[in-house]
Structures are given as structure tokens and as C-alpha cells.
C-alpha positions as CSV (number, residue, x, y, z in Angstrom):
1,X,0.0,0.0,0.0
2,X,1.3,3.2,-0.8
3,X,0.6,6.1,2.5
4,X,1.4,9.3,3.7
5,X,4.0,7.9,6.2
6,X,3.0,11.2,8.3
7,X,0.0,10.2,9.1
8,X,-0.2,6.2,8.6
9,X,-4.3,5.2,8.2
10,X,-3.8,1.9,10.1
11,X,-5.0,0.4,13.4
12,X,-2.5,-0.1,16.2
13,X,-1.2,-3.6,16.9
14,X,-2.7,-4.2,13.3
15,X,0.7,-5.1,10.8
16,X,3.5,-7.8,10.8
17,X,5.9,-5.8,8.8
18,X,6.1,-2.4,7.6
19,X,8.5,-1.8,4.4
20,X,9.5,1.5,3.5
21,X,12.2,1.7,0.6
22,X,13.8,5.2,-0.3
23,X,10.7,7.4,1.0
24,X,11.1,8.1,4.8
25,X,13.8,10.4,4.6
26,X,11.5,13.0,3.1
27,X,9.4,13.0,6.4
28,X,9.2,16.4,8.1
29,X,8.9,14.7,11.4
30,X,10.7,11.4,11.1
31,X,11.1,10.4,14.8
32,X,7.3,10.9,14.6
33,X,6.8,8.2,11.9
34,X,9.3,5.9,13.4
35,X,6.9,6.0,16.4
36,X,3.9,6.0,14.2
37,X,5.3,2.6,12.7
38,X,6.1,1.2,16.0
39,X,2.6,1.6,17.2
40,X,1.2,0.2,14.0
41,X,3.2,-2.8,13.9
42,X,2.2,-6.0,16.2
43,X,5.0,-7.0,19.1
44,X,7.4,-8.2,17.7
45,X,7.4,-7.0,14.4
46,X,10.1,-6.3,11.5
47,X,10.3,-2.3,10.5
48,X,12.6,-2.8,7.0
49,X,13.8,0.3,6.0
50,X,16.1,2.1,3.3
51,X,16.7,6.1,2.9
52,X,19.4,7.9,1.1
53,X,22.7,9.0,3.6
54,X,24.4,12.0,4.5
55,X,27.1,11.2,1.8
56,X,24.3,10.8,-0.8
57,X,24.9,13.9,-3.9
58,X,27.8,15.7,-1.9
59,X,29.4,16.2,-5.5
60,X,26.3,17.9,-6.7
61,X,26.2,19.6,-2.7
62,X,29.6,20.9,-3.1
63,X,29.7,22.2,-6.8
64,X,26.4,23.9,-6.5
65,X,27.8,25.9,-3.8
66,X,30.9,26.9,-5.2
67,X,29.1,27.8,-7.9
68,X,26.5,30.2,-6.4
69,X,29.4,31.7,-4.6
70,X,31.6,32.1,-7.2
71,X,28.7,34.0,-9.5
72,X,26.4,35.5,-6.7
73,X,29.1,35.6,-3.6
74,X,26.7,33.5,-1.0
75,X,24.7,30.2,-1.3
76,X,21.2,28.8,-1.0
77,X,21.0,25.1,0.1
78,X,20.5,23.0,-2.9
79,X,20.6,19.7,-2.1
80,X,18.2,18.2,0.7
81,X,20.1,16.9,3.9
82,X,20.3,14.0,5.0
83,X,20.9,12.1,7.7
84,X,23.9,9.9,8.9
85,X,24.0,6.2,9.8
86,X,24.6,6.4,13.2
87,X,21.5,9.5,13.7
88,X,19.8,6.8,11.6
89,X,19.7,3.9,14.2
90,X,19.2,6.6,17.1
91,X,16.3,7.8,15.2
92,X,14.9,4.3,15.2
93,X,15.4,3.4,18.8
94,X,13.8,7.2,19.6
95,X,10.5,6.3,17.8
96,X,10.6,2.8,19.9
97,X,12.0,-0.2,17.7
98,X,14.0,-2.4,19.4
99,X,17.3,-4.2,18.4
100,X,18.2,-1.6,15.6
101,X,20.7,-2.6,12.8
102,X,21.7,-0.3,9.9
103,X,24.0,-0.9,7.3
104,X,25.6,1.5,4.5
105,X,25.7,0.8,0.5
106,X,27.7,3.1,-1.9
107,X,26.6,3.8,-5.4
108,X,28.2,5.7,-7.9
109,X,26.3,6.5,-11.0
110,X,27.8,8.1,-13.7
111,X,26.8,11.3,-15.9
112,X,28.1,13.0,-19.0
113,X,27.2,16.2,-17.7
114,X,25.5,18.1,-14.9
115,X,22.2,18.3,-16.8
116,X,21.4,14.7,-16.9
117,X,22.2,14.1,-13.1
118,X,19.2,16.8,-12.9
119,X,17.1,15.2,-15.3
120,X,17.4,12.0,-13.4
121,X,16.8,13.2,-10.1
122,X,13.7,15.1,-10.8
123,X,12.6,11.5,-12.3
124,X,13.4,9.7,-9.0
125,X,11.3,13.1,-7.3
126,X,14.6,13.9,-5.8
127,X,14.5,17.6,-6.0
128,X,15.2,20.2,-4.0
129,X,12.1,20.8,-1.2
130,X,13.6,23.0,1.3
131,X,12.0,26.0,2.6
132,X,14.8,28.0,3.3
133,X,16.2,28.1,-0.6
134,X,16.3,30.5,-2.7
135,X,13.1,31.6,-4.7
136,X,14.8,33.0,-7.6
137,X,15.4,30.2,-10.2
138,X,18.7,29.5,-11.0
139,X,19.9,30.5,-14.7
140,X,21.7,28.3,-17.2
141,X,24.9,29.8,-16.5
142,X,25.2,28.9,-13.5
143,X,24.5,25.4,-14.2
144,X,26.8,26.1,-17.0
145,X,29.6,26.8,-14.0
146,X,28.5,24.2,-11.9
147,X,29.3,21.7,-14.2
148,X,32.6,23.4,-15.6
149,X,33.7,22.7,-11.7
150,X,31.8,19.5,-11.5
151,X,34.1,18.5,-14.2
152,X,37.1,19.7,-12.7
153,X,36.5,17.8,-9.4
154,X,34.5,15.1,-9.5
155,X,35.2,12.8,-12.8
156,X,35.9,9.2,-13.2
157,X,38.5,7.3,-15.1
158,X,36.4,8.0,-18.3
159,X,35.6,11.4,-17.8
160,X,32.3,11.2,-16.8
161,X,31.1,13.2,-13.9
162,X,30.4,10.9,-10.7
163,X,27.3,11.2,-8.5
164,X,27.4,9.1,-4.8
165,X,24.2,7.8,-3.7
166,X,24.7,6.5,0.1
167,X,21.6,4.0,0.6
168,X,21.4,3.0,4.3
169,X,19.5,-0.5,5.4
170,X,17.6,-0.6,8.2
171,X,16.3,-3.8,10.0
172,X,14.8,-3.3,13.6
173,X,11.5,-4.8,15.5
174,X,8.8,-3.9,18.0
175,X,9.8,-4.5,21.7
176,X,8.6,-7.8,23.0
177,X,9.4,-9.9,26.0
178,X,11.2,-13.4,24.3
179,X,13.9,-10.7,22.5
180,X,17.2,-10.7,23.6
181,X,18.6,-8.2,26.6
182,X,21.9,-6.6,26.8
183,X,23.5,-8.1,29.7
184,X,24.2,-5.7,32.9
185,X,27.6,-4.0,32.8
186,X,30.1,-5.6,34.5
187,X,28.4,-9.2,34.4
188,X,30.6,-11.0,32.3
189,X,32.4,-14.3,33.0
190,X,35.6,-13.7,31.3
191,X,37.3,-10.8,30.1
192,X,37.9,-10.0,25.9
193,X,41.2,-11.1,26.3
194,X,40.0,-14.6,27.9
195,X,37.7,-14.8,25.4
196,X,40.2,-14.2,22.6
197,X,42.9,-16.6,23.8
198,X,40.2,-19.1,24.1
């Protein structure tokens, strides 16, 4: 089913799993969705989860801004934020999952010129949604610049200009009583060094 995850239209207690690929990390309010999730999901439940990371478009972040500073002498964000793995697994133990693991994938797509990175992100819906950006539209030379120093910097082995897409994985459940506990500090039997020799 396909939802507003802001404001989820499902019973409490009511789901086994909720999936949520590549969409979550345009919520406004994302610890409130995590907890929305947790208190849709049964006990016990799997929350499967993948959002774009904070290393996602820093190519495009960084050239933009050089631009705009180089041709108008300050910058407007241009590139969304986002968030980094480890803010990503607090977020999900804030909105109440339990036993939280995230992992990191690197892709690097590459573009023959600054244009057709834009053209494809406005397919994916990827665009620029801030509030605080600037209203004026930006004119074709400064894209023109952007991607004279997107060249300069940021080019593969072929020449092509290379754009980083950080995917984080997120597995976590609801709370229930059979999951397993951290044990108390201080409470084990041997010490890492035992343990190692062993």
C-alpha cells in the first residue's frame, strides 16, 4: 500500500511488517513516523527500511555551492540533507523499535554532464524541497559553471562526472518480552582477552 507515512491510516497492533524503501527520509517529522510505525506494527514485528545517507549527492552539494558563490558571492541550500547512519539507528530506537541494525551501501552513478544528473533526479522526485532556498530560479549559466567545476572535481576514469548515492539498510523490531537483553555491565564471566585466547 502506498501512505502518507506522516500520518499512517492503520490500526494499532494491526501489521506484521512495515517496508518502506527510499521514501522516509522525506518526512518532516521522522522520529514521529518511526513511532507511528512502532505503534502500527504487532509485538514483535520487522520495520525494513532504506533512505538515502548523508554522503548521498555531496558532488552535486559541493559544486552547487561553489558555484553560487563564485557568481552570486553567498549560497542557497540546494541539495536536501540528510541524515547519517549512526543518527539513523538513534532515530529508530527514539520512535521505539527495538534491536536496531543499519548498514551503508555506496553507489556511484555516472553522468556525461551536470544536466542529466538533474534530469534524473527530478525523475526519481529527488528535487530540492527546502524552505529556506532561494526563490529565484537559477539560470543556465550557473549550471553552465556548476558543471565546468563539476568536471574539474568530480570525474571518473572515463571522464564522466560521478554522482554518490549513500543507501542505508535498516532492520529493527517492536519490543517484545522473548527478544534478547543486553546483559548488565560488568556481568561477564571472562574478560575480551579470555575470550580471545580461548
Amino acid at each position: 500500500m502506498v501512505c502518507d507515512e506522516e500520518f499512517l491510516p492503520f490500526a494499532p497492533n494491526s501489521l506484521d511488517a512495515v517496508v518502506s524503501c527510499l521514501s522516509c527520509h522525506w518526512a518532516n517529522d521522522l522520529p514521529g513516523v518511526l513511532k507511528q510505525i512502532t505503534e502500527t506494527l504487532k509485538p514483535d514485528s520487522l520495520f525494513l527500511v532504506s533512505i538515502l545517507g548523508g554522503q548521498t549527492l555531496f558532488e552535486l552539494r559541493e559544486v552547487l555551492s561553489a558555484a553560487e558563490l563564485e557568481l552570486k558571492g553567498g549560497i542557497s541550500p540546494r541539495v536536501s540533507p540528510f541524515a547519517t547512519l549512526q543518527d539513523f539507528a538513534h532515530l529508530m530506537q527514539r520512535g521505539g523499535l527495538a534491536l536496531p541494525v543499519a548498514d551503508t551501501d555506496t553507489v556511484v552513478v555516472s553522468y556525461n554532464n551536470i544536466f542529466e544528473l538533474m534530469r534524473d533526479l527530478r525523475g526519481m522526485g529527488e528535487t530540492n524541497i527546502l524552505i529556506e532556498r532561494s526563490r529565484i530560479p537559477a539560470t543556465k549559466a550557473f549550471f553552465l559553471r556548476a558543471n565546468q567545476i563539476y568536471q574539474e572535481r568530480f570525474v571518473d576514469r572515463k571522464g564522466k562526472l560521478k554522482a554518490t548515492f549513500e543507501i542505508f539498510t535498516g532492520t529493527a523490531w517492536t519490543p517484545h518480552p522473548s527478544q534478547q537483553k543486553p546483559l548488565r555491565p560488568g556481568s561477564a564471566k571472562l574478560s575480551l582477552k579470555e575470550a580471545l585466547n580461548n
